[in-house]
C-alpha positions as CSV (number, residue, x, y, z in Angstrom):
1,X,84.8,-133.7,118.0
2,X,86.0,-130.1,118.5
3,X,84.1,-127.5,115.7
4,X,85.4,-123.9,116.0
5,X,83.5,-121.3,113.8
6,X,84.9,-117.9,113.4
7,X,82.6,-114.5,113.6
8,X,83.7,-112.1,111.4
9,X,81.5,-109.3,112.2
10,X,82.2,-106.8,114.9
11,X,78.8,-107.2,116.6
12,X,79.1,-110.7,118.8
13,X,75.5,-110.5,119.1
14,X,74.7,-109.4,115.5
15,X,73.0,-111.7,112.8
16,X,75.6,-113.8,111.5
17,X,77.2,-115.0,115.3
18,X,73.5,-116.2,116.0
19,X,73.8,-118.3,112.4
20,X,77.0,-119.4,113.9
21,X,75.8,-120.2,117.4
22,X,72.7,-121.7,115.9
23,X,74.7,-124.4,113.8
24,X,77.3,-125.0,116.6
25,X,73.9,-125.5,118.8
26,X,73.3,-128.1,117.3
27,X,76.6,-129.5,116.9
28,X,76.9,-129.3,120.6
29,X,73.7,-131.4,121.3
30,X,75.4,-134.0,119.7
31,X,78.4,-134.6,121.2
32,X,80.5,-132.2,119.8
33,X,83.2,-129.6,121.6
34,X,82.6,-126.1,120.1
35,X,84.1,-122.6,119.9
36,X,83.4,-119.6,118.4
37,X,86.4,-116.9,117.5
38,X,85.4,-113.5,117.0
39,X,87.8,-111.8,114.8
40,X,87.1,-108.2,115.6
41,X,88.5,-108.6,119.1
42,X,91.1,-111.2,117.9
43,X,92.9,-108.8,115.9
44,X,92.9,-106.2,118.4
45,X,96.0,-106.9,119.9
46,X,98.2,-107.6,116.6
47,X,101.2,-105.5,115.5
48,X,99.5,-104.6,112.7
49,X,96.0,-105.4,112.3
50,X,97.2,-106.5,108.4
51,X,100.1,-108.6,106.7
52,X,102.5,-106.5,105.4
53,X,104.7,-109.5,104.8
54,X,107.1,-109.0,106.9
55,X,109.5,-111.9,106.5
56,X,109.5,-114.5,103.8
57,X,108.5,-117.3,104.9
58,X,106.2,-116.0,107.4
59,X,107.6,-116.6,110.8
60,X,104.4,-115.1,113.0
61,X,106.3,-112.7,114.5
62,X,103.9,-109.7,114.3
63,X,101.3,-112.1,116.4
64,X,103.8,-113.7,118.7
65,X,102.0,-113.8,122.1
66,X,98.5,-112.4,121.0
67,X,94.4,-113.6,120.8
68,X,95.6,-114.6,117.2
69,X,98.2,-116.7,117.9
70,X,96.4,-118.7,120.1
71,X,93.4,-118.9,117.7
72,X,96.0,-120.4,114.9
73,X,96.8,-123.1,117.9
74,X,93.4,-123.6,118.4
75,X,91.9,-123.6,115.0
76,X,94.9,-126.1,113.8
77,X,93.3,-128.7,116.5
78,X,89.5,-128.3,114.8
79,X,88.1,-130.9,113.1
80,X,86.0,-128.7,111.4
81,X,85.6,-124.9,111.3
82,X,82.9,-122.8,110.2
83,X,83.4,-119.0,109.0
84,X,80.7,-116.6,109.0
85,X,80.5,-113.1,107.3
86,X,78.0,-110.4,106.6
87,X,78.7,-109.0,103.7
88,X,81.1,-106.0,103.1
89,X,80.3,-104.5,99.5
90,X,79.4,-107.5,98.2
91,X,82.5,-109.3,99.8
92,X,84.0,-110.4,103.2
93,X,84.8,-108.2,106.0
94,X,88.3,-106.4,105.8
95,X,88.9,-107.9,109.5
96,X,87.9,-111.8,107.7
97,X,90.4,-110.7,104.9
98,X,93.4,-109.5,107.5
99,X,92.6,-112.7,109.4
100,X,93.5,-114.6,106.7
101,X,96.5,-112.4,105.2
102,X,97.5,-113.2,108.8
103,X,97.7,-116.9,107.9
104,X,100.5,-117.9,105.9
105,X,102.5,-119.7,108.6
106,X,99.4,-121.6,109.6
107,X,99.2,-122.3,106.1
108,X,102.7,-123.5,105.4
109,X,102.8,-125.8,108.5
110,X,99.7,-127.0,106.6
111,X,97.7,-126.9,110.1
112,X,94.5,-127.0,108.4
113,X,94.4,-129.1,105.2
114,X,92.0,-131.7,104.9
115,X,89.9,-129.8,107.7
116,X,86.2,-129.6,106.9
117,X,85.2,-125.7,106.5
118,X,81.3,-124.4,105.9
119,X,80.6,-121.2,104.8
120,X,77.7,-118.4,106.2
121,X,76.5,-115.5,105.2
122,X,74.3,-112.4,106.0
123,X,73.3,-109.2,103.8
124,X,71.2,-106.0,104.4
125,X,68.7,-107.6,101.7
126,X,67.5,-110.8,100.1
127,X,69.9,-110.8,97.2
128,X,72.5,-108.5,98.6
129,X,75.6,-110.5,97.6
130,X,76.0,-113.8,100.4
131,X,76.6,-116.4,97.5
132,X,79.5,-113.9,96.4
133,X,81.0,-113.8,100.5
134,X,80.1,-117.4,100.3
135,X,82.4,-118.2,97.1
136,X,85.4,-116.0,98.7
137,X,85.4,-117.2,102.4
138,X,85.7,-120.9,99.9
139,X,88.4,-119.8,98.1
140,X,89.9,-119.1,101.7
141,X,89.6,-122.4,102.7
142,X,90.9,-124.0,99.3
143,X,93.9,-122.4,99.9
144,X,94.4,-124.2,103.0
145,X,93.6,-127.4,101.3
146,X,90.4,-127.3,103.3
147,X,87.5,-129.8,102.6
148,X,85.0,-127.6,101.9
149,X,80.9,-128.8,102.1
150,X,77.9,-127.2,101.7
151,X,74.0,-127.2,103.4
152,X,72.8,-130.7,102.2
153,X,72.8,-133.6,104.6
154,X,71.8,-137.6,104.3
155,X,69.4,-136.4,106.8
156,X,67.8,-133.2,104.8
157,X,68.8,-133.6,100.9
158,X,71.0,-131.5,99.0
159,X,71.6,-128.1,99.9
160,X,73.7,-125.0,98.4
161,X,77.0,-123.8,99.1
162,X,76.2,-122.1,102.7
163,X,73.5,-120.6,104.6
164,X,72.9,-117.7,103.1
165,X,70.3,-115.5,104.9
166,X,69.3,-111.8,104.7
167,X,68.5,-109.6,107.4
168,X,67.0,-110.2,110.4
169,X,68.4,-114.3,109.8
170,X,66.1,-115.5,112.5
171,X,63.2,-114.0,110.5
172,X,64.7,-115.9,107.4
173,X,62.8,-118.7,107.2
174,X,65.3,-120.8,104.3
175,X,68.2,-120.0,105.9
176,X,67.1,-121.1,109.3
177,X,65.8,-124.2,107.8
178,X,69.5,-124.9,106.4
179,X,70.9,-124.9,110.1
180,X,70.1,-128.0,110.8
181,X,71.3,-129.8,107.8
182,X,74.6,-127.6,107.9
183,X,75.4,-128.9,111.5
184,X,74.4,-132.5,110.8
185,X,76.4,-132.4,106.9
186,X,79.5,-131.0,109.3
187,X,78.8,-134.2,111.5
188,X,78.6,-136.5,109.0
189,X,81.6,-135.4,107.6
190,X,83.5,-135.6,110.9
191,X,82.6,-139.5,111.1
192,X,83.7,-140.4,108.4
């Protein structure tokens, strides 16, 4: 089992890569290969840290030989990938956004259809607009054809969407009680 999750916050230490490193934790413990991807330094080295469609169909040339190419190779091999993202304005992160701009060759090739995606997400506040980053880092993923699945697990009942947590998430007590069943719902998933 290989999960990759991808940080799309520019802090690597910040609130939603310990969400992300808490799931993949667990993941670990179990058997699994993980990775995470952080974006901000990922898209560093592009072109153009945005599509601006330069050819249709999308040839990758702006990433040709970059940290994003080689996350697209390495993503496309995941059996599962989880995205995380504070939230932005009550959306994702522009760099989550020109990550996945970046994507339509990965997405004709159809490198990651059928691949299980979760969702996480971390605002300033208790109600300060996760379950909106949630719904548009899944509407990412159902472009790819992804298999998207929520927080619920055999092994800890029904869940939501995501984790959705506020600031600090290891203060958080609901969303940190959703890591486990996230990890073991990915799992599960992967099994099957």
């Amino acid at each position: 089992m290989y999960i990759a999750a991808l940080n799309s916050s520019y802090k690597n230490d910040g609130e939603t890569s310990f969400l992300l490193n808490s799931v993949l934790d667990i993941c670990k413990e179990n058997g699994a290969d993980t990775e995470i991807f952080n974006i901000y330094e990922i898209m560093r080295d592009v072109k153009n840290p945005f599509c601006i469609c330069c050819q249709t169909p999308c040839q990758g040339v702006c990433y040709k030989g970059t940290k994003l190419e080689e996350a697209f190779k390495k993503l496309s091999t995941a059996d599962a990938i989880i995205i995380g993202s504070p939230v932005y304005f009550r959306g994702v992160t522009g760099q989550l956004k020109a990550f996945f701009d970046k994507t339509r060759a990965v997405r004709a090739d159809k490198a990651w259809l059928g691949k299980i995606g979760a969702a996480i997400s971390v605002g300033g506040s208790k109600y300060g607009g996760q379950e909106a980053v949630v719904n548009q880092i899944h509407d990412m993923m159902l472009v790819h054809g992804m298999t998207i699945v929520g927080d619920g697990s055999d092994e800890y009942g029904a869940g939501h969407s995501g984790i959705c947590a506020h600031n600090p998430a290891r203060n958080d007590e609901y969303a940190m009680s959703r890591v486990n069943s996230l990890a073991y719902r990915i799992l599960e998933e992967i099994k099957k």
